[in-house]
C-alpha positions as CSV (number, residue, x, y, z in Angstrom):
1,X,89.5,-8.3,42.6
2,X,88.3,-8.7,38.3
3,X,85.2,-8.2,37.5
4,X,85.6,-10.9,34.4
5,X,83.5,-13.9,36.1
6,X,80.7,-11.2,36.8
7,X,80.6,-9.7,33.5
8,X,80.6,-12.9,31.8
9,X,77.0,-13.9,34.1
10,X,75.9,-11.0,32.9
11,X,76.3,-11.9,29.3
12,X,74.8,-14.9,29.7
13,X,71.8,-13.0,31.1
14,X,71.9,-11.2,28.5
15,X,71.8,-14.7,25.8
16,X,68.7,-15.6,28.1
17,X,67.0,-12.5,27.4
18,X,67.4,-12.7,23.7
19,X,66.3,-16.1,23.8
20,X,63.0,-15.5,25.6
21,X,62.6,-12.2,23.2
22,X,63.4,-14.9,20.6
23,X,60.5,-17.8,22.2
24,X,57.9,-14.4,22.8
25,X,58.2,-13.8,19.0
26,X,57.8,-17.1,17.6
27,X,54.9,-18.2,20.4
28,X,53.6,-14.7,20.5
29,X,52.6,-12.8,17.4
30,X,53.4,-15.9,15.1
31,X,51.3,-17.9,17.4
32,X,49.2,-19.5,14.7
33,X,52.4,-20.1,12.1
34,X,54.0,-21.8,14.8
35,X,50.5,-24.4,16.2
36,X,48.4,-25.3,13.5
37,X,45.5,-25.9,16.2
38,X,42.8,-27.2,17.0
39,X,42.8,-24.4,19.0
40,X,39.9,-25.7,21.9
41,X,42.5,-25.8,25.0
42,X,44.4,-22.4,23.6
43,X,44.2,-19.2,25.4
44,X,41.6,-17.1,22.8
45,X,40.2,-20.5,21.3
46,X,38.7,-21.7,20.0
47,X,39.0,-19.7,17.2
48,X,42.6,-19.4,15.4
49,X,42.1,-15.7,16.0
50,X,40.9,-15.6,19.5
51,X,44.1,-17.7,20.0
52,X,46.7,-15.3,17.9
53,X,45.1,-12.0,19.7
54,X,45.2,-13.6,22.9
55,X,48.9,-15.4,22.7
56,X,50.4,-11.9,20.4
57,X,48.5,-9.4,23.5
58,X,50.3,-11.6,26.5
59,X,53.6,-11.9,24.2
60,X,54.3,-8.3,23.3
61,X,54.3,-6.2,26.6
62,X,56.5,-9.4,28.1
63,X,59.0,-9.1,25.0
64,X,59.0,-4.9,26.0
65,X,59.8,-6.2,29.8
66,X,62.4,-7.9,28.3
67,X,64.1,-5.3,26.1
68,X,64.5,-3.6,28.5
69,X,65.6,-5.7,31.0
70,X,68.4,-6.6,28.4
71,X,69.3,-2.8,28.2
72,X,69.6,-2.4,32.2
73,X,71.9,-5.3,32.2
74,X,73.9,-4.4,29.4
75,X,74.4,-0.8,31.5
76,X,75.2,-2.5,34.7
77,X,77.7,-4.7,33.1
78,X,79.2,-1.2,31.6
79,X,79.4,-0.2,34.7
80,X,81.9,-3.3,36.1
81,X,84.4,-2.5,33.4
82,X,87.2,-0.7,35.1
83,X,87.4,2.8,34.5
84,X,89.9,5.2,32.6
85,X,91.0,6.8,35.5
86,X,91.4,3.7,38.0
87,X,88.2,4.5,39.9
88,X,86.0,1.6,41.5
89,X,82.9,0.9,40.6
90,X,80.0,2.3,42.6
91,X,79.5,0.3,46.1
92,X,76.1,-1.0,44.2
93,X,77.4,-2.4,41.1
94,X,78.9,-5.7,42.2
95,X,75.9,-6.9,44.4
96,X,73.2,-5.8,41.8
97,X,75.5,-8.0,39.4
98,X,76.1,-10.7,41.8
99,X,71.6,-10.4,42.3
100,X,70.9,-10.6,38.4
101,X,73.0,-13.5,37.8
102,X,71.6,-15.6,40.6
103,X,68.2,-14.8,39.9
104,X,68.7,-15.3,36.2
105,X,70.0,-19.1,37.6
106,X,66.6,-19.0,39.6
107,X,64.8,-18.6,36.6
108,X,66.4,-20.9,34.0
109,X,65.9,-23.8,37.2
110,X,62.2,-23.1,37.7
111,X,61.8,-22.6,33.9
112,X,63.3,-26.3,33.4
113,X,61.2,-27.9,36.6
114,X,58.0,-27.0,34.7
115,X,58.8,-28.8,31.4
């Protein structure tokens, strides 16, 4: 049985990931380049500071989260390329890959149902 339809989940996990690392930077740390306030309703407000600290200190330990969540993928999709010497893949790898993509689908449907 290929691996190819699994890998290529996992790569589009991977494009999620780097666009949410992509979203945390521009809402995070660039909070107040990117919302020119008022900043009343804003987490930190309602000061333009209060905001940037508050946005950059929730941003920046998710973006880490999701660095390396990016790596872990990218080492369990390593793992589904076929090996030099024509051994399988460890009994784990195609349900942990089979896990990620789903709840990668999971999260792009719930993200979308809150907008």
């Amino acid at each position: 049985m290929t691996t190819a339809p699994l890998r290529g989940g996992l790569r589009l996990v991977q494009l999620l990931l780097i666009a949410l690392i992509a979203l945390l930077i521009a809402r995070g740390p660039l909070y107040g380049v990117v919302d020119g306030g008022p900043y009343d309703g804003a987490w930190g407000g309602p000061s333009r500071s209060g905001a940037w600290l508050v946005h950059a200190a929730v941003a920046v330990p998710i973006g880490v989260v999701a660095g390396a969540l990016l790596v872990a993928v990218e080492r369990l999709r390593r793992r589904l390329v076929p090996r030099e010497q024509g051994e399988p893949a460890a009994w784990w790898v195609r349900s942990a890959a089979v896990t990620t993509v789903v709840l990668a689908a999971l999260f792009v449907v719930l993200w979308v149902r809150q907008l």
